[in-house]
C-alpha angles and dihedrals in degrees: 000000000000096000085056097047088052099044087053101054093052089061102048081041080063102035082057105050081051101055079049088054097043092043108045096219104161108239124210115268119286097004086104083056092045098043085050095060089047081062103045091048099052086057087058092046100046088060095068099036095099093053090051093047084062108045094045093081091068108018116070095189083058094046093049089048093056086043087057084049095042084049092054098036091061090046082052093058100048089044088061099042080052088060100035087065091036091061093043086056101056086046084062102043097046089052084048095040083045097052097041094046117025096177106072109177087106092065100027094166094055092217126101120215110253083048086058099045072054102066100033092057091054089047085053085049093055108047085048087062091036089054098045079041088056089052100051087049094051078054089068095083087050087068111036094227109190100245114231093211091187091053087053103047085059110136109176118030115228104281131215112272107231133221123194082231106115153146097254093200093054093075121089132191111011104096090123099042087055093051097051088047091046096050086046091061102038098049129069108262114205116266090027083134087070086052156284107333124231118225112194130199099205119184140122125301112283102007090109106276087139096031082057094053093052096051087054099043086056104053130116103234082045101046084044099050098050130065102202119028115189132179117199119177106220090179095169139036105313113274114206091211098037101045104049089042086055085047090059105041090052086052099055097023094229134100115271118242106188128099104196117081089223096066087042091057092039103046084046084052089056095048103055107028116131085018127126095222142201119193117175107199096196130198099004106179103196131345143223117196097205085058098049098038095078087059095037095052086044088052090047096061106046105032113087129244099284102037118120144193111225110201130195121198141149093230137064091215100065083050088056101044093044085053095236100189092209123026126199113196105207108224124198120270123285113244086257097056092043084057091052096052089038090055093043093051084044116051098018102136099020126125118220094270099045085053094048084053091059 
């Protein structure tokens, strides 16, 4: 329970220093410094959390001392989703504040003042749980928790596996992304003689890259033009063995069951050869190129002239050491866009007067 809480909020602690980033909404001074030792905190106490799962059973110091985590952890939380909708609405009312008055040098900070009462009452909030988080932390030595030092080098926490299977409508603001992506697939790229090209939708973790993807996947002109379509979930650095296993079996829609890399690679060239092909390798973490060369040269030579592999990644330099030939770098929703799917979470299922009522 408590290894999970944690592990969650950490999460939600780094999906939101990156929507700051991304965003560029100014922070009160200091709450980037605090944020960072939560952080930092929660790494330290997640490497004793499955020691204490253990000894709580029997001890009651060390039950009462997870209670006191479990307590902050959910402060913590509210405190975040505080922010997080703090941030998107200032996104919504700079666009609105932009587009009603395009000179700014009135207002040159760009932040009204209850907005900013705002934000500082929620960084006071902050560095008060920061500070009850760092003493239950201090609390740690009392209790000679065994230390799982694999648990707590962790760098990346298990993500969700994807499927190109989605609800269309439910996405909201990326009709240009998805024509940019879709030209880039139906027309001839340049070099496609040396092979298929790789287009890659690079961006932070959590902004659509692979909401993106899925939109385009499933799209007419795009279902229409190739001849194999095939989603495979990567979700991790590229394994040689895993990823061309997961190919084939999306090819043939049944489990693999062999166990050398050479009748992977032929049975996929089989598969494909004389297709216009699409492969979306989603989600890849980091890359090695001797590992993905063995898949790309078999997928070079089975796949026709007009196929193309469609990555998704948080980092440029994946795109670069794969050899994307075109990179689209996935940037956060306009203010106009955040309103749309605001309204759209809001008011789906209300009738005019309910919303009038809002």
């Amino acid at each position: 329970m408590a290894e999970a809480l944690v592990s969650g909020v950490f999460e939600r602690l780094t999906s939101i220093s990156l929507q700051v980033a991304e965003t560029g909404v100014r922070l009160v001074v200091g709450v980037n410094e605090e944020v960072e030792k939560i952080g930092s905190t929660l790494r330290t106490i997640r490497a004793v959390l499955a020691d204490t799962e253990k000894r709580q059973v029997k001890e009651q110091a060390v039950k009462l001392w997870l209670d006191k985590l479990q307590n902050v952890s959910y402060d913590i939380e509210d405190a975040l989703d505080e922010w997080s909708t703090a941030i998107l609405k200032s996104q919504i009312e700079d666009s609105s504040f932009s587009s009603t008055f395009p000179v700014r040098s009135l207002q040159p900070s760009g932040i009204s003042v209850p907005r900013l009462v705002g934000r500082r009452t929620t960084a006071v909030m902050i560095k008060e749980l920061n500070e009850r988080l760092q003493v239950i932390a201090k609390e740690i030595n009392d209790f000679s928790f065994i230390v799982n030092l694999t648990r707590n080098n962790e760098l990346e926490p298990e993500r969700t596996k994807t499927t190109w299977f989605i609800d269309v409508s439910e996405i909201r603001g990326r009709d240009q992304g998805k024509n940019t992506i879709v030209r880039m697939l139906l027309n001839e790229i340049s070099g496609e003689e040396r092979g298929i090209p790789l287009i890659s939708i690079v961006g932070m973790g959590g902004i659509g890259k692979t909401a993106l993807a899925q939109i385009v996947y499933n799209d007419r002109e795009v279902t229409a033009y190739f001849q194999k379509k095939l989603w495979v979930c990567v979700s991790g650095p590229f394994d040689e063995m895993r990823v061309p296993k997961a190919t084939l079996e999306a090819l043939t829609g049944t489990p693999s069951s062999f166990s050398e890399l050479n009748s992977v690679l032929e049975k996929i060239h089989e598969n494909i050869a004389g297709k216009r092909l699409l492969l979306v390798l989603d989600d890849v973490w980091r890359q090695d190129e001797k590992k993905w060369q063995s898949l790309k040269y078999c997928l070079n030579s089975g796949a026709v002239p007009g196929s193309k592999i469609l990555v998704t990644t948080r980092k440029d330099n994946v795109a670069t050491i794969m050899d994307c030939t075109q990179i689209f770098h996935l940037g956060s929703l306009s203010g106009e866009e955040c309103w749309s799917l605001f309204s759209h979470i809001a008011f789906s299922g209300r009738n005019n007067r309910e919303r009038g009522c809002l």
